[in-house]
N, C-alpha and C positions, 0 to 999 in steps of 0.2 A: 404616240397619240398627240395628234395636232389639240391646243388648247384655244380657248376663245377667252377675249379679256374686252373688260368695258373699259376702254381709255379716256384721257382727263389729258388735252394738252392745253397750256396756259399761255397768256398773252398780255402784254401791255394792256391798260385799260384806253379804247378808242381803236384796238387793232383786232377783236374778236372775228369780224366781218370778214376782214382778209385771210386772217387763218380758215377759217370755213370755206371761203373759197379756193384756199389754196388744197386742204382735205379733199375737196368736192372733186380738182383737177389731178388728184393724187390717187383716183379712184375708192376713196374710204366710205363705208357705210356709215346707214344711219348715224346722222351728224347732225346734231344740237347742238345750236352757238348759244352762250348766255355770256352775263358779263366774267370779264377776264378769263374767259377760255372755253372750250369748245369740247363735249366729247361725242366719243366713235365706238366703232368696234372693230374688232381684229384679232387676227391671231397671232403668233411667234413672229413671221417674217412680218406682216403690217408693222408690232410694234418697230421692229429694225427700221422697217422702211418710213417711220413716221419721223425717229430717229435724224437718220439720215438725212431726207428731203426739209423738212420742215422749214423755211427761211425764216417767219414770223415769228413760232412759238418761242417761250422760252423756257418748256422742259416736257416731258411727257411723261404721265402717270399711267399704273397699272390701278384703276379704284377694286375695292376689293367688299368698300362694305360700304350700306348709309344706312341710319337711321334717326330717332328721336333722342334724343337724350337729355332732361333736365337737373340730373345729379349726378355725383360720382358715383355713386353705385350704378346706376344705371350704364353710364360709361364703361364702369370696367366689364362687369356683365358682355356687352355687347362685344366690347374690343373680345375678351376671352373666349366670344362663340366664333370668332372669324376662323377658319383652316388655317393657319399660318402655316403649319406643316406642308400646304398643298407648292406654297413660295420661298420661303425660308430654311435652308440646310440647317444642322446643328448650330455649324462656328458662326452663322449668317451677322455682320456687324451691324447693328440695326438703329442708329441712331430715330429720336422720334421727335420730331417740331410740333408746334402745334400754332393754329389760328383762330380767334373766335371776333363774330364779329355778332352785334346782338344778340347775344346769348346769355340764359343764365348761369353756364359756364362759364368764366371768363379768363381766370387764373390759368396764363399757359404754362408757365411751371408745373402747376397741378394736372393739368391736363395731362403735359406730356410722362410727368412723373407715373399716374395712375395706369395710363394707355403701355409703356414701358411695362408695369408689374403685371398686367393682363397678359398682354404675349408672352413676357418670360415665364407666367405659374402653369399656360397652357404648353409652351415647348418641351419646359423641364417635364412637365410631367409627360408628353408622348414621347422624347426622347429619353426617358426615365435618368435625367441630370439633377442636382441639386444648384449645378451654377453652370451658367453657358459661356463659354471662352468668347464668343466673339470678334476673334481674329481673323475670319474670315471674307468672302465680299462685301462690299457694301449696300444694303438696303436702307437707302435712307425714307422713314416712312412719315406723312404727315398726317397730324389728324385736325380736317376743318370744321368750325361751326360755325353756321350760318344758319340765326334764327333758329337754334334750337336743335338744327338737321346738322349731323354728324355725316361727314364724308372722311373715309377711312383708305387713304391712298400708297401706293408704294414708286419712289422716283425713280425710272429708268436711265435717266439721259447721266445722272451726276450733276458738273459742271453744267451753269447754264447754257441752252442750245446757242445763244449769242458766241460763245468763246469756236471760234469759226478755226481756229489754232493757226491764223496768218497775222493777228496782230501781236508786230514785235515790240514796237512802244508805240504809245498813244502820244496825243499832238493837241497842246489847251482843251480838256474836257473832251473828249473825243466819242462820235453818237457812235450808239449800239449798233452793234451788225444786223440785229432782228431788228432794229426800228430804222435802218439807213435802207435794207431790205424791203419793207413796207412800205417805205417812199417811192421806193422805184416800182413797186408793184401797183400801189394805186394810179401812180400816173399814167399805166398801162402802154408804159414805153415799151419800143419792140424792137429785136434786135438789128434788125435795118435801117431804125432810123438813130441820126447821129445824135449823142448826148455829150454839154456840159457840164460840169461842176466849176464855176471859176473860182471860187473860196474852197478847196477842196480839201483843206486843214489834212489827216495824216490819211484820206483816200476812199474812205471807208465807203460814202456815195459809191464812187465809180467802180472801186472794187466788187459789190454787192451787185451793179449794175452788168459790172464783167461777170462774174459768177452764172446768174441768170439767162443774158445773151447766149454763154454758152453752153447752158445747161447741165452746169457742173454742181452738185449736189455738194449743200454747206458742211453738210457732218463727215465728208471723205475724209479729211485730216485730221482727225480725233478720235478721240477713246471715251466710251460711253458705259456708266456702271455695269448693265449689264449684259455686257459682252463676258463678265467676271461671275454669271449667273449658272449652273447648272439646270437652270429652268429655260433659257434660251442654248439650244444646239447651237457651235460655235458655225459647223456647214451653214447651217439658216444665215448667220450673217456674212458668211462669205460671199456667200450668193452673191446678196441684198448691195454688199460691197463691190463685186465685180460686175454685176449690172449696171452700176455708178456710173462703175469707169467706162462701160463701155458705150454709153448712153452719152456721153460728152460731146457736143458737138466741135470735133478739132476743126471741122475748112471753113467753118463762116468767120468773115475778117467783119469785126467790129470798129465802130470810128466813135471811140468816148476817149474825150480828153478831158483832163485834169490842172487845173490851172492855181496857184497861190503865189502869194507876192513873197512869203516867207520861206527863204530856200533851206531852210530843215524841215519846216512841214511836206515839200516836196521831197526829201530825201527819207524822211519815215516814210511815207507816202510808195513811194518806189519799192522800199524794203517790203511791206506789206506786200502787198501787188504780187512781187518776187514768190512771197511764201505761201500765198493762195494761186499761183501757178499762171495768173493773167499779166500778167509784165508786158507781156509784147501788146496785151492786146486796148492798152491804154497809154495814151502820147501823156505823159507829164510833162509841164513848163513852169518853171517859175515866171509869173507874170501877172502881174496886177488886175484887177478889175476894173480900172480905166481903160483898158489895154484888150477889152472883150472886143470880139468879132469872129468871123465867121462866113467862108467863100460860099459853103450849104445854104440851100434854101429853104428847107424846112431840119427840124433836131428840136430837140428838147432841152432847156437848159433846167438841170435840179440840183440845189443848192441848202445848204444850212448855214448862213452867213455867223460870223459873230453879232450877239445880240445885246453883250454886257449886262450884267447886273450890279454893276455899282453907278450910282450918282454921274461919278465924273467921265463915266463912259456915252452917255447918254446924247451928249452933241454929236459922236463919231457913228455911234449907230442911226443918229437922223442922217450924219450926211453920207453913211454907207448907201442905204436905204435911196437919198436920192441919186447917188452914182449908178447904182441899181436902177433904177429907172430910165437914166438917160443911154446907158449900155443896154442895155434888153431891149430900149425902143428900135437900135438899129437889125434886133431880129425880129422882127415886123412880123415873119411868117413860119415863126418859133412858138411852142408852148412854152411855159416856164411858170416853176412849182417851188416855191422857196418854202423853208420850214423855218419858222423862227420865233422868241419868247416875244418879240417885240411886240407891242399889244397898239402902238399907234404907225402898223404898219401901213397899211394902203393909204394914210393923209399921209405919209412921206416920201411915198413910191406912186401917189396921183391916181389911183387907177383901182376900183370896186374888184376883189378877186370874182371869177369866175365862177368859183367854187371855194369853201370853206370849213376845212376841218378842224376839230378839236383835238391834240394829241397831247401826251405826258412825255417830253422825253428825263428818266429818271419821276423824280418831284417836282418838277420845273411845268408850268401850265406852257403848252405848245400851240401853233396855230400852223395845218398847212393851208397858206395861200395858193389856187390852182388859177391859171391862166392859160386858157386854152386857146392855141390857134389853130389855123384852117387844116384839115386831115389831106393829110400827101396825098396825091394820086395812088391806086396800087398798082403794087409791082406786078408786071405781066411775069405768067411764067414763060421758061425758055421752052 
């Protein structure tokens, strides 16, 4: 019996848009974007394939229940009408988070405590247990309140979708895979045309970029809770998986190079690359940012420069800022999309962005600067 699910995937705040878009190209139905995350619908193989594809999110929900709730009794009531049995095995290990955000619930200890003793009095009693072992898969479930409205979710993915399983160390603070991902996406780079990273710290840009180019799906090389699920057939995600693979585009030759003045950030950098499978398909060099150029006549340069947050950093990122400036002037007929905390960017780089976003990377208030230059010819077909 094929099952239908209302899913919940979630998103940095400022990156909703793009996940919706990315849903929309993924073929998923009815899709409502709201703040921090988006949901759909679908069934067994969607969830796998939401899974799988997703660049941007970072985890996907099975929601199971909403409603009003102004006290704990209320709460547990509600939690203890849900089916659990319809998702949850006996040993099912079911850890419960909780979130409340203007509510007059507030206590998440409490919340998660009470939501815990609902599901356990409603399992014991239809699996007629007095205590549930719990050794089983993992279901970790969250219960949100916003304003009062309860959303009663179960997490599929585990591990954040960001952990892509090719980073093998990180490289001074080193950006997220779903937000180095959402860089490359909005810029709506393509994989014909050539991209820099010159500050490319341990890869993450150009990797995420290689990924895409070649339309290699982010969740291939990891394990996701519920594949551990007797509610998902393990064939559904074999499928979902050899479709992946076969959906890869191996003959298209990519030209994204990767450039840092620091020759261990190039050598994680490399390492990476290696373990998400694109090695060949990005030139690393160690080489400065003075050092920028370029024989192409149109490419995109996308970049997360260092930005410093201490005091005595603050001269080095004015005068990064205007090295950046005087290198990027000589691709004239280049886009270029920097992401950076720096907040008196464009008086030190001279030049109004084109375009202006607001992003979070982590807690950190982000800004991408877009700068767009003139669109290539298109490529004739042969």
């Amino acid at each position: 019996m094929i099952m239908n699910f209302n899913l919940i995937a979630t998103a940095t705040f400022g990156l909703e848009g793009v996940l919706g878009q990315e849903l929309k190209s993924l073929g998923f139905k009815n899709i409502e974007v709201e703040n921090g995350f988006a949901r759909f619908t679908g069934d067994e193989e969607d969830l796998c394939r939401a899974n799988m594809w997703l660049r941007t999110a970072d985890r996907v929900f099975i929601e199971v229940a909403s409603f009003q709730a102004t006290t704990f009794e209320n709460l547990f009531e509600e939690v203890n009408k849900i089916p659990w049995e319809l998702y949850l095995p006996m040993n099912a290990n079911f850890p419960v988070n909780a979130k409340s955000v203007k509510s007059k619930l507030f206590s998440l200890s409490d919340i998660q405590a009470i939501s815990k003793k609902a599901i356990v009095k409603r399992l014991g009693r239809l699996y007629n247990k007095t205590w549930l072992p719990e050794d089983g898969p993992k279901y970790g479930i969250l219960v949100g309140i916003l304003k009062d409205k309860v959303t009663v979710s179960i997490d599929t993915s585990g591990p954040g979708l960001h952990k892509r399983g090719y980073r093998a160390k990180g490289h001074m603070a080193p950006l997220k895979e779903t937000l180095a991902a959402a860089l490359v996406l909005i810029s709506r780079w393509q994989e014909k045309i050539a991209l820099i990273d010159p500050m490319c710290g341990s890869g993450t840009i150009a990797i995420e970029a290689a990924l895409i180019g070649k339309n290699i799906a982010p969740g291939l090389n990891r394990k996701f809770d519920f594949q551990e699920w007797p509610l998902i057939p393990d064939e559904i995600f074999k499928k979902v998986k050899k479709d992946a693979y076969e959906a890869i585009n191996h003959d298209y030759e990519l030209s994204i190079e990767a450039y840092d003045q620091d020759p261990r950030a190039i050598a994680v950098a490399k390492e990476n690359a290696e373990l998400a499978g694109v090695e060949e398909d990005i030139h690393f060099q160690v080489r400065p940012l003075q050092e920028l150029s370029s024989s192409k006549y149109y490419g995109y340069v996308i970049t997360n420069p260092p930005y410093g947050e201490r005091l005595n950093e603050l001269d080095e990122v004015k005068q990064l800022t205007k090295d950046m400036a005087v290198r990027f002037e000589g691709l004239e007929t280049w886009s270029k999309y920097i992401f950076t905390a720096f907040e008196d960017f464009e008086k030190y780089f001279d030049k109004k962005a084109t375009k202006n976003r607001k992003l979070y990377n982590g807690k950190i208030k982000c800004y991408y600067y877009q700068y767009f230059g003139p669109k290539p010819p298109r490529r004739k077909d042969k």
